[in-house]
N, C-alpha and C positions, 0 to 999 in steps of 0.2 A: 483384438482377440480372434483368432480362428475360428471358423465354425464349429459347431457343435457336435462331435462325432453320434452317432446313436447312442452306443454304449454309455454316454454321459448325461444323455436328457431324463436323467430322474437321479441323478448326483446329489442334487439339493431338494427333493421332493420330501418334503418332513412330514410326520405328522400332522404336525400345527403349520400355521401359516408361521411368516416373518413378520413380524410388527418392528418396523423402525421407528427410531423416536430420536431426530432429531438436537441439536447442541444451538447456540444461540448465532447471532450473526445473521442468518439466513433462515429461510423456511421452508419447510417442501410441500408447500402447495403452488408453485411456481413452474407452469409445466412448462416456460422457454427455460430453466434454469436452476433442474432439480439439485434439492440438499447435496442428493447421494451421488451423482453424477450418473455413470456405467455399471455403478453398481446393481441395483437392481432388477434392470434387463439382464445381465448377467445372471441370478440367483435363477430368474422366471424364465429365460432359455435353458436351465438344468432341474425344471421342474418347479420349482419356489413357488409360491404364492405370498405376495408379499404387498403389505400396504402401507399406511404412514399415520403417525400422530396427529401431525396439524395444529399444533399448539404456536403460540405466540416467540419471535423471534427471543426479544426481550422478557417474555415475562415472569415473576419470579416462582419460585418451583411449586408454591403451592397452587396458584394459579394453572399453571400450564400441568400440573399433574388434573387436576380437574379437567380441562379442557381432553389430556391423554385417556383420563377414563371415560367422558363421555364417548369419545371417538370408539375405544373399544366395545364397550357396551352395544353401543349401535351396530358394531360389525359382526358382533358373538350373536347378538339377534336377528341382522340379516342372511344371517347365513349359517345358521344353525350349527354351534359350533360349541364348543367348551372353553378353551386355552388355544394359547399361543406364544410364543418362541421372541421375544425381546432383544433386540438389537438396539443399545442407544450408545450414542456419541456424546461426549461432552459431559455439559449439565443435564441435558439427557437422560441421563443415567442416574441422577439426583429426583428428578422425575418421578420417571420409573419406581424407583426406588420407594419414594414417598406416596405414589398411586396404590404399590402393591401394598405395603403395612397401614400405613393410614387410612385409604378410602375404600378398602373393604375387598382388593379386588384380588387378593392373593389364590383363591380358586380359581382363578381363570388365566393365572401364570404356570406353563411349564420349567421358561427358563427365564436368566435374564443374563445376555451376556456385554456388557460396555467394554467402550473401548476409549479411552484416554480423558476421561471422568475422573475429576477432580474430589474424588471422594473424600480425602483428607484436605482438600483446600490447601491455600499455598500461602506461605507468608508472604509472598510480594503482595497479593493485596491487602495484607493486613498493614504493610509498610507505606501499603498507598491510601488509606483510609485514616492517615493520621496528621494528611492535611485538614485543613477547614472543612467542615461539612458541608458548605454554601459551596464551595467547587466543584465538590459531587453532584450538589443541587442543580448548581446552574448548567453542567455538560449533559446531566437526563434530563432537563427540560427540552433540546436540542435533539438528543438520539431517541426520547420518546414521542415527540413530533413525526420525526423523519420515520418512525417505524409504524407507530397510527396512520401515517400515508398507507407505508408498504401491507398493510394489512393487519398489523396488532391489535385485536379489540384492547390486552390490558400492558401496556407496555410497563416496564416498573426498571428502566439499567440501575437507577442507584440501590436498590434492594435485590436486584439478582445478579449482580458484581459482588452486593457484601454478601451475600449468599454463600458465596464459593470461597472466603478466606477461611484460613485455617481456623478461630476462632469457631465461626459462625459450624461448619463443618465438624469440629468436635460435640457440638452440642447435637446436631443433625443425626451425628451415629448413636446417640448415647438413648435419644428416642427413635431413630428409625430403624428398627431391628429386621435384620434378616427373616423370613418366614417356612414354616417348613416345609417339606414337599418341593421345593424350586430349589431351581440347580441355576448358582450364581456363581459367575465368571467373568472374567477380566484382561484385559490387555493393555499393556501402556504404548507409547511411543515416544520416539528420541530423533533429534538431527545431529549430528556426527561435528555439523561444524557450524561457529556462528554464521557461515559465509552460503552455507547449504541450501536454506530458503531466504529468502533478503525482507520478506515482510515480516521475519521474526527475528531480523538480526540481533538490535539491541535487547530485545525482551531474553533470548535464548541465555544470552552472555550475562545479564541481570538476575535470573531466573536461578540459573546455575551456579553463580558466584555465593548464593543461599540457599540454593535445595538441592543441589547436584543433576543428574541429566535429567533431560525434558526436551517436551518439542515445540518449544516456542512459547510453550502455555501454562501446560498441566504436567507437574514435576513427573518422573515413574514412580516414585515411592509414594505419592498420591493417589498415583492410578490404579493400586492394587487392591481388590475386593473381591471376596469371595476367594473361589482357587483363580489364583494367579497365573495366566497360560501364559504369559510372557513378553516383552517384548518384539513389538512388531516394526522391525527397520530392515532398510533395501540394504543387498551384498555389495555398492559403489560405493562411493564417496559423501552420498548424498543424508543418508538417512529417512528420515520418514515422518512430516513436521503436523502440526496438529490438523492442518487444511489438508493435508495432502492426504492422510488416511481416509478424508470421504470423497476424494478422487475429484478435489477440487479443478485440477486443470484438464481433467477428460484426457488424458493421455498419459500412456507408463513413467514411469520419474528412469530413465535414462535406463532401458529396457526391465527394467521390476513395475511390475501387474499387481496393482494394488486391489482386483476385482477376486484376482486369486486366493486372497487372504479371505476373503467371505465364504467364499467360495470352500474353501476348507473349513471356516467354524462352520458354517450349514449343514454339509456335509455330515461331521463329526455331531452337529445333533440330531441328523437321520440314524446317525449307527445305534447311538444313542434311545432310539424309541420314541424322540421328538417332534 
């Protein structure tokens, strides 16, 4: 990305800071090999102020919404502050979600806006939970190991995989209620072709053949909550796959600036009053 003209270094200067919050897979407290990639030096070269959740890769969302409000708390206290501006990714946003109505913390949200959040959950994994339980069993014994290495006090995959099917997710909305005063918003994403990203190949082509477009993961008609801004995919061939929107490979997807698209919801909650 170019440098920063003058006229642009308070672009994203909000209100509130940015609080990002993280989706499963990966963690951002990894400083050779942040969640968010370019993003966030981007947001803070246009003014941003911007910090991170810290919760557990794997962990299931009540869990890790804890973990998310201790993390806030601590920062509204060290820095004398009220609110702040929510960006999550993923389950992320299921988080979020449950942090603000459940754990008390809905006065200290301005906004929340996610982006390809599984909020209606998906029937592929409800289709994939009707193998043997012991199968589930036995692959979290494995990925919760491997993640208790990488830093997960609570790791839990077989309970925050069911987390996110469609079932488990109908239940999720019906007690986690929107709250008032916060401005919730949403964005999904899509890849154009199974051949687009190759680590989503067969998932996209699975995914789609029962929920219609998506991006490797989390269908669009999932990903819609609150007001719905839209769709976020590149002008080529490629589309825009569920890694790729937190700029998993540190570089444009075949000249589309995926740091851009933040860069404008920020923006748009500066105008905002945020």
């Amino acid at each position: 990305m170019r440098k920063v003209p003058e006229n642009e270094k308070e672009t994203c200067k909000t209100r509130y800071p940015i609080f990002l919050v993280h989706g499963t897979g990966f963690r951002d407290d990894n400083k050779l090999y942040n969640y968010w990639g370019r993003i966030p030096k981007a947001l803070m070269d246009r003014g941003a102020t911007v910090f991170y959740g810290g919760q557990d890769s794997w962990g299931n969302i009540e869990k890790n919404a804890e973990i998310i409000k201790a993390t806030l708390e601590q920062y509204l206290k060290n820095n004398g502050i009220d609110k702040v501006n929510i960006i999550a990714h993923s389950k992320g946003g299921l988080e979020a979600r449950y942090m603000i109505s459940k754990l008390g913390m809905a006065q200290n949200v301005a906004s929340l806006t996610t982006i390809s959040t599984p909020h209606h959950g998906s029937k592929s994994i409800d289709l994939f939970y009707t193998v043997p339980n012991l199968v589930f069993e036995f692959i979290a014994l494995f990925v919760n190991l491997a993640n208790r290495i990488m830093g997960d006090k609570h790791p839990d995959f077989h309970k925050a995989c069911k987390q996110m099917s469609e079932r488990e997710c109908r239940a999720f909305n019906e007690e986690v209620l929107n709250q008032d005063g916060i401005l919730y918003q949403s964005y999904g994403t899509k890849l154009k072709y199974p051949f687009s990203d190759l680590m989503y190949f067969f998932l996209h082509i699975f995914i789609k053949s029962m929920e219609g477009e998506n991006d490797g993961l989390v269908p669009v008609a999932s990903s819609k909550w609150g007001a719905f801004r839209g769709v976020i995919e590149s002008p080529n061939w490629r589309g825009v796959s569920h890694s790729d929107v937190v700029d998993i490979w540190r570089s444009n997807l075949f000249g589309f600036d995926i740091r851009q698209i933040y860069i404008t919801i920020v923006n748009e909650l500066k105008e905002r009053g945020l």
